[in-house]
C-alpha positions as CSV (number, residue, x, y, z in Angstrom):
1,X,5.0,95.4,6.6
2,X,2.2,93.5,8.4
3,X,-1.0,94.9,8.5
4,X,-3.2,94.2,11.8
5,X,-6.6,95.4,12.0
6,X,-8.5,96.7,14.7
7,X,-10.9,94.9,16.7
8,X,-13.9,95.9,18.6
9,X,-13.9,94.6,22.0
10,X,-17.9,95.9,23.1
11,X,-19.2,95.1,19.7
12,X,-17.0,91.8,19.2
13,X,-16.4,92.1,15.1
14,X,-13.3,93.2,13.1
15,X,-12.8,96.7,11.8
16,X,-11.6,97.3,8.5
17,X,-10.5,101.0,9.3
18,X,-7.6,102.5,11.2
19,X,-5.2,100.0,10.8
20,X,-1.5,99.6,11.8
21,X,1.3,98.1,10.3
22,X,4.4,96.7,11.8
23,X,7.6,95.9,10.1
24,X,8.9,92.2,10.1
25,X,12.5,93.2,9.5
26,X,12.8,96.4,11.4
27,X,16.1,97.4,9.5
28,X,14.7,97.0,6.3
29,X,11.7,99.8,7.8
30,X,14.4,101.9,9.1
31,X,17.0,102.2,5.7
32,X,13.0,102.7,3.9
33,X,11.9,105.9,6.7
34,X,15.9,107.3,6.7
35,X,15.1,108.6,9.6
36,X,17.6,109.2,12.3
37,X,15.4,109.5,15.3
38,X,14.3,106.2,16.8
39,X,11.0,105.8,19.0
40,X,11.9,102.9,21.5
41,X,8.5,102.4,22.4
42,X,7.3,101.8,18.8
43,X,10.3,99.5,18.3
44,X,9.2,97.5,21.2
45,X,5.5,97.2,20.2
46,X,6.9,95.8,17.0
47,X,9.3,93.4,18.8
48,X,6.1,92.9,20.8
49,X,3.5,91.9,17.4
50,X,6.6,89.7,15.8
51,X,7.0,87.8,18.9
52,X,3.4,87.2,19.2
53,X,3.1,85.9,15.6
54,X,5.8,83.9,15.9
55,X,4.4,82.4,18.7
56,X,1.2,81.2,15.7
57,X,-1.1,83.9,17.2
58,X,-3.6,85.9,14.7
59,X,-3.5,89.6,16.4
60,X,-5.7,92.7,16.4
61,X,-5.4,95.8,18.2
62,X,-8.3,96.2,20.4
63,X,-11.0,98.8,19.8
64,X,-12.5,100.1,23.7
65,X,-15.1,103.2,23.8
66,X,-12.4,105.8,24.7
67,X,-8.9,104.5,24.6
68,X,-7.1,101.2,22.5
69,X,-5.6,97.7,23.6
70,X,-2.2,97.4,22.0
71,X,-2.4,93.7,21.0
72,X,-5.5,91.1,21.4
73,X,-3.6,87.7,20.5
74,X,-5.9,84.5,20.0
75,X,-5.2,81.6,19.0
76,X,-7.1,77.7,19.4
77,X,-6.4,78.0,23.4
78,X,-8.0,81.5,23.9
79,X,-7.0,85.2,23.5
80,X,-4.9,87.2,25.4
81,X,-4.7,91.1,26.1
82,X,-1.2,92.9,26.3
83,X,-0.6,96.5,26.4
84,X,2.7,97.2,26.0
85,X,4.7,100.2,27.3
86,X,8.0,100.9,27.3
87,X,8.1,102.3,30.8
88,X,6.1,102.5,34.1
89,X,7.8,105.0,35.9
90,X,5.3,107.7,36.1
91,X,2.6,106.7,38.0
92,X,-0.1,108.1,35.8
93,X,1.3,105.8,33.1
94,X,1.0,102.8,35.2
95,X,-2.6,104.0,35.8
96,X,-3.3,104.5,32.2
97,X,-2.1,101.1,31.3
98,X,-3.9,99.4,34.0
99,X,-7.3,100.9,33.9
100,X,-7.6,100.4,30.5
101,X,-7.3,96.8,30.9
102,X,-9.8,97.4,33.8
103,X,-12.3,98.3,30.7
104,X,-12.4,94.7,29.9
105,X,-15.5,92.6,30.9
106,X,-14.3,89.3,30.4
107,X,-11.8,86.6,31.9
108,X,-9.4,86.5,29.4
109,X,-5.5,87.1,30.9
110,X,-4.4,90.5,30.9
111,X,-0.8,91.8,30.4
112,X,1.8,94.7,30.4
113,X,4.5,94.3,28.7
114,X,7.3,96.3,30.0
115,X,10.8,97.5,28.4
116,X,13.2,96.9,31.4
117,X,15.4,100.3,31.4
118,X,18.7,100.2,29.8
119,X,21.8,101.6,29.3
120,X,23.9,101.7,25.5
121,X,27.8,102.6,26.1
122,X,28.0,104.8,22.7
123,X,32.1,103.8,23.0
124,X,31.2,100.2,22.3
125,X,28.8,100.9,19.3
């Protein structure tokens, strides 16, 4: 498990409190939960952070006033902010998602990462 620590955007410093932690091997997280159940957006926020530091960025979540950036990904060339969602269907999601990176006074690139909808035939598993 990978802990990333939270970032404050307004005040520009690192947090050392409310962290989150994401699984590099996210089979060896489920056999260690048991759990049954799986949340497919959580799973694709963790695909989301692995591919990022795989990609040699150092990442935070960002820290707003009144609502959170899901990744803030810098590295020598800049940062980047992603929120990441694993649908956009509903329109007040779509909202949420983009006015939060609205919130952001700077011209760093913004991004939503989207889960494109899918379909598992349970025969072939």
């Amino acid at each position: 498990m990978n802990r990333v620590y939270r970032y404050d955007i307004h005040g520009k410093s690192v947090l050392k409190t409310l962290n989150k932690f994401y699984a590099t091997d996210f089979g060896v997280k489920k056999i260690k939960t048991n759990s049954k159940e799986v949340n497919y957006a959580h799973v694709l926020e963790n695909v989301v952070y692995n591919e990022l530091v795989n990609e040699g960025y150092d990442v935070y979540i960002g820290k707003m006033k009144t609502s959170e950036i899901d990744f803030i990904a810098s590295n020598d060339k800049g940062l980047k902010y992603i929120q990441v969602c694993y649908s956009l269907k509903d329109e007040n999601t779509l909202k949420r998602e983009i006015e939060v990176l609205e919130e952001i006074d700077d011209s760093y690139p913004k991004y939503i990462r989207v889960c494109k909808e899918f379909c598992v035939n349970k025969n072939s598993l």
